[in-house]
C-alpha positions as CSV (number, residue, x, y, z in Angstrom):
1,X,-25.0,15.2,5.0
2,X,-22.5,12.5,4.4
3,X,-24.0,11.6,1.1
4,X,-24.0,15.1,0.3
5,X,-19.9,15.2,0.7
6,X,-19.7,12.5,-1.7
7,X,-22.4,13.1,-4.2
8,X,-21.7,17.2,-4.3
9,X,-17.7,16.8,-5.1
10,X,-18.0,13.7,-7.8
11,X,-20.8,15.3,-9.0
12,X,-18.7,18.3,-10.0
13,X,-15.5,16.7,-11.2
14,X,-17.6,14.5,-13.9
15,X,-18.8,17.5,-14.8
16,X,-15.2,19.0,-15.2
17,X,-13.9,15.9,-16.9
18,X,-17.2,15.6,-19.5
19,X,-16.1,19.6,-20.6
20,X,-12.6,18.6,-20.7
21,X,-14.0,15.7,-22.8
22,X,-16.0,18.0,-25.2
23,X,-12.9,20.5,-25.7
24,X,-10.3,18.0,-26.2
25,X,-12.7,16.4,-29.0
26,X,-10.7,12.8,-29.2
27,X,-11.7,9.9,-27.4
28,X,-8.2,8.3,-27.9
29,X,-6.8,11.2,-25.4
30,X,-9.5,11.9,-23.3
31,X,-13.1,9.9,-23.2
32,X,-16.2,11.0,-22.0
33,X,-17.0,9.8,-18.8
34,X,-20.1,7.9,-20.1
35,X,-17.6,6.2,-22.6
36,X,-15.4,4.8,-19.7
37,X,-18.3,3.4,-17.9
38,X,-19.7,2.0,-20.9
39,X,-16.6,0.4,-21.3
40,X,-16.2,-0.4,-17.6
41,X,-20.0,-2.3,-17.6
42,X,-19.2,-4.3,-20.7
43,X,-15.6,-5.6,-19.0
44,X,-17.4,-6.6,-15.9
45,X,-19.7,-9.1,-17.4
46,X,-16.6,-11.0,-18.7
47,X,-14.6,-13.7,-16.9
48,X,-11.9,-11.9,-17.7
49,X,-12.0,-8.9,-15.4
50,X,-13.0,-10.9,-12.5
51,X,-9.8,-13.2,-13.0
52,X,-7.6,-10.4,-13.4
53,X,-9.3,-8.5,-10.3
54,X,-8.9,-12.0,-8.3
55,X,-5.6,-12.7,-9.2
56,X,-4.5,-8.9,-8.3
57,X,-6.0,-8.9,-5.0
58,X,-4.7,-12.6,-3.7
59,X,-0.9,-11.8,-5.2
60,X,-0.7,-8.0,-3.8
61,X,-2.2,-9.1,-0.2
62,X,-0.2,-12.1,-0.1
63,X,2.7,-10.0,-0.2
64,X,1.4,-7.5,1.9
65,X,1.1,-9.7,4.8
66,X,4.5,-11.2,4.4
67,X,5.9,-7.7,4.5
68,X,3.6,-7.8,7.9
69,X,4.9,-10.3,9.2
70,X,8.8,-9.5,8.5
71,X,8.3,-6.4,9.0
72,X,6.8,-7.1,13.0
73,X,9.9,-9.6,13.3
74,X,12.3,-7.4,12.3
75,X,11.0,-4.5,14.6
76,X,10.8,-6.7,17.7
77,X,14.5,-7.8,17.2
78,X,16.1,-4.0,16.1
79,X,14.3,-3.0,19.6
80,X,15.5,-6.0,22.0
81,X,18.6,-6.6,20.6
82,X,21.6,-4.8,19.8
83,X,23.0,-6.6,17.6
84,X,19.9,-7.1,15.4
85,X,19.4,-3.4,15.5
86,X,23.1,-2.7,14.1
87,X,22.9,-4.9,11.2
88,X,19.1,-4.7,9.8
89,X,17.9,-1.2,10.8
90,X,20.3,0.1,8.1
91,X,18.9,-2.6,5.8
92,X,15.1,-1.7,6.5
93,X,16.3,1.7,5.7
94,X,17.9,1.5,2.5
95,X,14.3,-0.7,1.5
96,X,12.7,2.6,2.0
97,X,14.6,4.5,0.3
98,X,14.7,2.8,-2.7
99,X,12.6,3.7,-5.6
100,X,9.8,1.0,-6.2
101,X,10.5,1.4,-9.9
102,X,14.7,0.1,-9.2
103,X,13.2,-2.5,-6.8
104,X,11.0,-3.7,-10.0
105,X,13.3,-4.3,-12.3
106,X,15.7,-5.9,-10.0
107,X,13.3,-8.6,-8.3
108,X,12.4,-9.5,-11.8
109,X,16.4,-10.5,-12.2
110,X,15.7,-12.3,-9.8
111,X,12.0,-14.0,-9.3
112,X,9.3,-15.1,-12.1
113,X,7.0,-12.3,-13.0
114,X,4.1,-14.1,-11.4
115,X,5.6,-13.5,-7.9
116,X,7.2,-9.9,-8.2
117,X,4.0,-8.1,-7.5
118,X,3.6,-9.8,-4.1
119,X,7.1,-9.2,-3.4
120,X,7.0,-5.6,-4.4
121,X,4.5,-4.8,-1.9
122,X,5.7,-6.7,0.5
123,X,9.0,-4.7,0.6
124,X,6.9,-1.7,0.6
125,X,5.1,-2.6,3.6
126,X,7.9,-3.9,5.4
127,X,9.7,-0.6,6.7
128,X,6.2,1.1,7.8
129,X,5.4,-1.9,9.8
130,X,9.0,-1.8,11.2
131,X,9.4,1.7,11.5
132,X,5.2,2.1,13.4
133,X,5.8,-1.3,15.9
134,X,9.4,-0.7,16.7
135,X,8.0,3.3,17.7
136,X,5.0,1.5,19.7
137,X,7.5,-1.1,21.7
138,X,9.9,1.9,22.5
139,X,7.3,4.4,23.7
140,X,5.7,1.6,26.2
141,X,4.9,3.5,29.9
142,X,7.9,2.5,31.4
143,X,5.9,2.7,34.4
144,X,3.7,0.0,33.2
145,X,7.4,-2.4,32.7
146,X,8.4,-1.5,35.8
147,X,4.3,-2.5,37.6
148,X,5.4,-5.7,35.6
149,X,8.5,-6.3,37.0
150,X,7.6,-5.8,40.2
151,X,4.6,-8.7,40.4
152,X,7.1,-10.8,38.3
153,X,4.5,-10.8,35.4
154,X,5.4,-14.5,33.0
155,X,6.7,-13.5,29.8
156,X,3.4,-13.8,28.1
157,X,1.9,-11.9,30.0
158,X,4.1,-9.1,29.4
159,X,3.5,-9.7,25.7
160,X,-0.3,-9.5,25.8
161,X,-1.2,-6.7,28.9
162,X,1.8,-4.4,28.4
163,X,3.5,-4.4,24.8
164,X,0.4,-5.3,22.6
165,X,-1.8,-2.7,24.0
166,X,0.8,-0.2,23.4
167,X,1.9,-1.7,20.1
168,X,-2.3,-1.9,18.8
169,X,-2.5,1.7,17.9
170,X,0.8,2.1,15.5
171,X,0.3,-1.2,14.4
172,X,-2.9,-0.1,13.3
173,X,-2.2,3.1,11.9
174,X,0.4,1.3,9.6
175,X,-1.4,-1.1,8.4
176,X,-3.6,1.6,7.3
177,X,-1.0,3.5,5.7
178,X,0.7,0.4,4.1
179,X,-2.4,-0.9,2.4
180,X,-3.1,1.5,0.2
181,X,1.4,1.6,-0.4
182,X,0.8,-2.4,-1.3
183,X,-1.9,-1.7,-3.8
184,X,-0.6,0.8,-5.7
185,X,3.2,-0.6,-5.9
186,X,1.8,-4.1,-6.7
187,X,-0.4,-3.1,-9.4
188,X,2.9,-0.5,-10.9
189,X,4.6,-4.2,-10.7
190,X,2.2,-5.9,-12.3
191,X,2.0,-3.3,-15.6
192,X,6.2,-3.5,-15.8
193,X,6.5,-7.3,-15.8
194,X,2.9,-8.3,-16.5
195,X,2.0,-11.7,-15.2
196,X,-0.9,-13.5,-16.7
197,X,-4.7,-12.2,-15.5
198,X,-4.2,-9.0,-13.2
199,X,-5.2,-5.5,-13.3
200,X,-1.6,-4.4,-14.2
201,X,-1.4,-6.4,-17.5
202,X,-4.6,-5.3,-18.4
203,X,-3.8,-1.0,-17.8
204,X,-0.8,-2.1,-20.2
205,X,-2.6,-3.5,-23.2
206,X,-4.9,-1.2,-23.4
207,X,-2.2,1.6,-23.6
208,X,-0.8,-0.4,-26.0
209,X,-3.3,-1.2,-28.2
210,X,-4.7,2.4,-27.6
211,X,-7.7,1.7,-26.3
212,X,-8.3,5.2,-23.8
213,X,-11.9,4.3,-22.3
214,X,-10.6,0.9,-21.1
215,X,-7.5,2.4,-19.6
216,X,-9.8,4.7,-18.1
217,X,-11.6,2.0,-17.3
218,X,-9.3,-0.1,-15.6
219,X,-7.7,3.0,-13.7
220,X,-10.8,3.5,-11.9
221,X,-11.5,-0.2,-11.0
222,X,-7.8,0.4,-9.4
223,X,-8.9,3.3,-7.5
224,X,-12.2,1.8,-6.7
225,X,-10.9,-1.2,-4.7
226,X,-8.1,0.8,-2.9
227,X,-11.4,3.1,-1.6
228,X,-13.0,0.0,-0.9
229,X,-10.0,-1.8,0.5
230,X,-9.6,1.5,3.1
231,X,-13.1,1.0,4.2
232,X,-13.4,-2.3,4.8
233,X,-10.1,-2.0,6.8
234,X,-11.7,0.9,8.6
235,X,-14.7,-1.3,9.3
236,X,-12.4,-4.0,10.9
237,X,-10.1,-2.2,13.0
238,X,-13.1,-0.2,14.4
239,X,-15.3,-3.2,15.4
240,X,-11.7,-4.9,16.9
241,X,-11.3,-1.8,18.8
242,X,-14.6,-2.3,20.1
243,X,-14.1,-5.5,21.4
């Protein structure tokens, strides 16, 4: 049944895009889908794709676990202290509501092209990760604080059988959301200030030198791994939530 929801649905866009294809009549505006995965085959048996596929992946989740990080730093301070919470909520809160485009430009003022991606998605993961741990540390059973309290529990134990078990949900549920943020925003950095050997660079030359089935091409390896990078974080918050 499963397979079935997979197979039925592509099964019947390919067959939308191949018409499309046939109508439109020019590879250079919209391929065949046959032509993009011809194209797709014969970039994946050169070192080239790999490298730039490599070099995407460490950058963007290098950056995204720095926004991690921060952004869990940050949330623990706005929440226990006052004075933290005055001066970088409204901080964390103008990071989200700047355009990722504006944030581009400016951290290439500012750092070499070959970091920008990372930061780029690390600023877009921060405020989730903020916003999903600070809601998780507020919303702890204040009955559960006071059970604490009252058998004078050591601060790390406090930390590890009363916040992180609340925490562990919303932490969870924004790393999923901020994964697939990190991806797309690092690879949108990558194709504005195009560092050396990463998906990005290589979605921007082939616009440029017009080459449509390898844009194609290269779109869908971009989808592909942010399908892939869901499941396997799927797979590894499941099996930790076993444990």
């Amino acid at each position: 049944m499963k397979l079935l929801r997979v197979a039925v649905p592509l099964a019947v866009w390919l067959g939308v895009w191949q018409i499309a294809a046939i109508g439109v009549g020019q590879e250079l505006l919209l391929p065949a889908p046959l032509a993009v995965l011809r194209s797709l085959l014969e970039q994946g048996r050169t070192a080239v794709f790999w490298q730039a596929a490599g070099c995407s992946l460490l950058s963007i989740f290098g950056g995204m676990a720095g926004g991690v990080l921060l952004g869990s730093i940050i949330a623990v301070m706005t929440v226990f202290s006052p004075w933290a919470d005055w001066i970088l909520t409204p901080a964390v809160k103008v990071i989200r509501a700047t355009p990722v485009a504006s944030f581009i430009i400016l951290i290439l003022l500012w750092v070499h092209r070959v970091y920008v991606p990372g930061v780029i998605s690390g600023l877009m993961v921060l405020p989730i990760i903020w916003m999903n741990v600070s809601k998780g540390l507020t919303e702890t059973d204040p009955l559960l604080l006071e059970l604490a309290r009252t058998y004078r529990f050591s601060r790390r134990n406090l930390l590890r059988l009363v916040y992180l078990p609340s925490v562990q949900p919303y932490f969870a549920a924004g790393v999923q959301t901020a994964l697939g943020l990190a991806w797309k925003s690092g690879v949108a950095a990558e194709v504005l200030c195009l560092p050396k050997h990463t998906i990005g660079t290589q979605l921007y030359y082939a616009k440029l030198y017009l080459e449509t089935p390898s844009l194609f091409a290269w779109t869908g390896v971009v989808i592909c791994f942010s399908f892939l990078l869901e499941w396997g974080l799927n797979v590894l918050l499941k099996r930790r939530h076993g444990q």
